[in-house]
Phi, psi and omega in degrees: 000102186282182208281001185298313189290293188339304187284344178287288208309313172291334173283321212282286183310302185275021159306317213222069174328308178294319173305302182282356164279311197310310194300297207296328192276306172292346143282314185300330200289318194293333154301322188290277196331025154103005155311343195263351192277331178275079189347315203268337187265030147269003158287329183300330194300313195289304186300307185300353143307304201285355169243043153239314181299039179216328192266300210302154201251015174253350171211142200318140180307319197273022169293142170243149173254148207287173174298314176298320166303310180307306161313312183295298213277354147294349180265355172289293166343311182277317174277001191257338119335341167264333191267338185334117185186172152350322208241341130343266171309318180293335178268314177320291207314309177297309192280343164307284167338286193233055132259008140293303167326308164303296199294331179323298194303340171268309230254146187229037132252167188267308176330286200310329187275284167049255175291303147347271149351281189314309191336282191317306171259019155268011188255329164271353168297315186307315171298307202256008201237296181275306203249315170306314181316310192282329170319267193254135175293000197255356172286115166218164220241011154355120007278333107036104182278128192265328146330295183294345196294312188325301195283272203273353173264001159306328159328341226227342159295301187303018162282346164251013165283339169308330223220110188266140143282075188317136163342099180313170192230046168188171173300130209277337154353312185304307181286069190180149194237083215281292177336302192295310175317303168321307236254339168300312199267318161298304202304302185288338179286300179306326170281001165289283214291331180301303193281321174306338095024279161293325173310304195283267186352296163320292181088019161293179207248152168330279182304342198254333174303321199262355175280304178297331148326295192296327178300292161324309195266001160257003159310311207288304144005286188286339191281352195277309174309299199331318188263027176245295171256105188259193170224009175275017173102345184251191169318295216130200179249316181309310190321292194290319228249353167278336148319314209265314175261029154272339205264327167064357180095031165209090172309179183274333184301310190307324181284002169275332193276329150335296176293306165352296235274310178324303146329319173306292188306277172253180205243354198257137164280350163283318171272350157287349170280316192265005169245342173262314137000287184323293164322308190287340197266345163309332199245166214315307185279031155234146176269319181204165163197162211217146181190146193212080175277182174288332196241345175194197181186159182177181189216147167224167174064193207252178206249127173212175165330302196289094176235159163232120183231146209238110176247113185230126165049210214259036176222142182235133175227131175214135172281113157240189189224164169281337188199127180350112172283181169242157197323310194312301196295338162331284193311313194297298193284342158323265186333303193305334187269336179283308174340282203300334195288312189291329166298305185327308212277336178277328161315296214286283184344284191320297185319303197305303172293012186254307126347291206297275182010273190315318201260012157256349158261004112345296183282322159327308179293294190318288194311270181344279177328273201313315187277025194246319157351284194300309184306340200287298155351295166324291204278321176270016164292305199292293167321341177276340179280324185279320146356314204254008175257152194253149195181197198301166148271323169289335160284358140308321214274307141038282182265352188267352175268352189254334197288298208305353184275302178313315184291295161000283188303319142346273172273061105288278182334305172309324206283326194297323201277314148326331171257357144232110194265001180237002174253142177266107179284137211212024150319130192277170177184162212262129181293336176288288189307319226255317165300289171320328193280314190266320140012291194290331198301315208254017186315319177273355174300351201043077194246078190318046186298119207244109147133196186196132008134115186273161175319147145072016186249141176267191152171175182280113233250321169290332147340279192268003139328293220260349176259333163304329180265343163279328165302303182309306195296310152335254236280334167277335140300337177282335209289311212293318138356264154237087210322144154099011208274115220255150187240170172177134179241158233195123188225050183212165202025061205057010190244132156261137167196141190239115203246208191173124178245061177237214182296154204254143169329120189288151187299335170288315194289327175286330174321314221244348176294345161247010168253348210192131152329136194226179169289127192229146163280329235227321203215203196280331200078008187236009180260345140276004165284326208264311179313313159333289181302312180298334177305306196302312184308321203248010179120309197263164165257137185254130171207134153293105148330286181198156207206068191224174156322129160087023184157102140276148200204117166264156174217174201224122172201221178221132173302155184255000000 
């Protein structure tokens, strides 16, 4: 038999999965039905092994096994032949049961769950018919001819060649439901045994012991459904009891409410990593943990083989354990560990970003600051220009007396907003003085001034400093732009407004000069955003007014 035929025979068999359960079920029927009693029929026992090792769904086929393996399970094999009896066969049955049972949960045809099916109850037919009987002389199975069972129910295999099972398409490692098998295997033993139970006890007939049996445990069955999914209104037992091995004894809820409180709790994120660490070493399955960040790192408890560890960015976590955990529990301190990771890395962003703040209402105050600098400079570029013409003297010093005191208070004013660079000085100041002041600055600008300043009204006298002077001084560079360019400043009721009747803003610049640093001819680009932002700080709007031919207008107000 060359090895070609060999890989044709092994593709053939496992298409046709059911064929070697059919085989392996028709040696186990001929053994439970008094076979076994017969020395020369313990050879089938050895072949109906060797097609259930061709069939079984717990480790892949196409495995080969070692000279050792091979050795052990020939000596299981030989003792378990030798030892070959009831009770025996009765431990077979069960565990066959529910390894059909397990595999039943993988298959997604309906043909294939089926044959399943058949399997399955020709295998407690097989128990409860063939193998309880040979245990005791007092099973018996009257009026029930145990003899036609012997005969006809071998008849009831090729019924599963209807229903073929295909290879599976994942590993057969997979295909097998290990939980459902156990609850099979328990399910079937209490009904062996129950009726054997109720027999004796009971002092009934066999048959009548496996009717009252069978009533019970499907009495019990349905109410096990019911309350597992119910339909009244509450979970249920499925709720609870998949809460409890998912949860491993720390639902997600409770470590979120655990994280809140730490968040809380502390304010530096190394000590909320190391006060929540702290938590996971509390509890019962971890032995030790470990942790290693950007700002700090540390360890508690003891060190072992079993560890599970968790990496995000620049933070490593790691858990250990006493004993190999298992995927649930993996899965379980997976989530507990990403949890603590995300709070984490949003503490530390919040700091950073608590920083970026601070060192952007600096560079703010700075930028601002340089440009209240600049302006200043201007106007006392311009006293140095008017100085150096030559005209009265007493109208110089005149002007140089009214001006250079203003200029003074000015760059005061500047200096304070450099030594608090995150407070907005807000001094109020009599709307009338405040008017009359600027006024005085721009007396010689050839400026239009226009309304006037009601009795008794204040307003934030740097405020409208730093926004007055931003305009004025922009429109006296467009002025210089464009010779002849008429100007006209606007006063009343709190509203400022500064206008111009020369070219109107192209539609990208107006959009974005108060929104944003912008490209400037004249200046930095950045002192009407920053006017903007300060109008904004304090309540009030810097807005383009208007913006056509013959009249631009920035206006300054309290939103209505």
């Amino acid at each position: 038999m060359d090895a070609t035929y060999k890989q044709k025979l092994a593709a053939r068999l496992a298409d046709w999965s059911h064929l070697l359960l059919a085989g392996h079920l028709l040696m186990l029927h001929v053994l439970a039905f008094g076979g076994w009693s017969n020395p020369a029929v313990h050879l089938l026992w050895v072949a109906a092994i060797g097609l259930f090792l061709i069939w079984q769904p717990f480790v892949a086929g196409e495995r080969r096994i070692s000279p050792r393996q091979g050795g052990i399970l020939f000596l299981v094999v030989l003792g378990s032949t030798w030892i070959l009896g009831p009770w025996l066969l009765l431990i077979w049955c069960g565990a066959l049961a529910a390894a059909i049972g397990g595999r039943v949960m993988w298959t997604e045809r309906r043909g294939e769950r089926i044959g399943y099916l058949l399997a399955f109850g020709y295998v407690v037919g097989v128990t409860v018919f063939g193998v309880l009987p040979e245990i005791s002389p007092k099973v018996v199975l009257d009026p029930l001819p145990r003899e036609a069972f012997a005969r006809l129910m071998p008849l009831l295999l090729p019924l599963l060649l209807v229903f073929p099972a295909r290879a599976p398409q994942r590993r057969a490692g997979d295909a097998f439901d290990l939980f459902y098998g156990m609850l099979v295997f328990l399910v079937l033993a209490v009904f062996v045994l129950g009726a054997l139970a109720y027999m004796l006890v009971g002092g009934v007939g066999y048959v009548q012991a496996l009717f009252m049996t069978s009533m019970t445990m499907a009495g019990a069955l349905l109410l096990v459904a019911w309350s597992w999914n119910p339909r009244g209104g509450f979970s249920g037992v499925s709720s609870a009891v998949s809460r409890y091995l998912l949860s491993v004894g720390m639902p997600l809820e409770q470590w979120l409410v655990h994280l809140s409180e730490e968040n809380e709790r502390q304010t530096e994120p190394a000590d909320f990593l190391a006060a929540v660490m702290a938590r996971l070493q509390a509890m019962p399955w971890v032995v030790g943990v470990s942790w290693d960040a950007a700002d700090s790192s540390g360890e508690s408890g003891e060190h072992t083989a079993h560890v599970h560890e968790h990496r995000a960015e620049a933070l490593a976590l790691a858990i250990y354990f006493r004993t190999p955990p298992s995927p649930s529990v993996r899965w379980h301190v997976e989530w507990l560990l990403r949890l603590t990771a995300e709070f984490y890395l949003v503490k530390r962003q919040a700091r950073e970003l608590q920083r970026m703040g601070y060192l952007q209402a600096v560079y703010e105050t700075g930028s601002r600051v340089t440009h209240d600098v600049k302006n200043l400079l201007q106007s006392m570029q311009g006293l140095c220009y008017a100085a150096g013409q030559p005209g009265d003297p007493v109208e110089l010093a005149g002007l140089l007396g009214k001006q250079l005191p203003l200029i003074t208070e000015r760059l005061k004013a500047t200096l304070e907003k450099l030594q608090t660079p995150l407070i907005e000085r807000g001094e109020s100041l009599a709307a009338d003085d405040w008017w009359r002041r600027l006024r005085g600055r721009y007396a010689d600008s050839g400026i239009d001034w226009q309304g006037q300043a009601a009795s008794g009204e204040f307003l934030p006298g740097n405020l409208y400093d730093s926004v007055a002077e931003n305009l004025l001084q922009n429109a006296l560079a467009k002025r210089q732009r464009q010779l002849g360019l008429a100007i006209t400043v606007q006063f009343g009721g709190g509203v400022l407004s500064v206008s111009d009747d020369g070219e109107p803003l192209s539609p990208a610049l107006a959009a974005a000069i108060l929104r944003e640093p912008v490209n400037s001819e004249d200046g930095l680009g950045i002192g009407l955003y920053h006017a903007a932002r300060q109008a904004a700080a304090a309540g009030y709007r810097l807005e383009l007014s208007d913006n056509r031919p013959g009249r631009v207008a920035f206006r300054l107000s309290v939103p209505g």
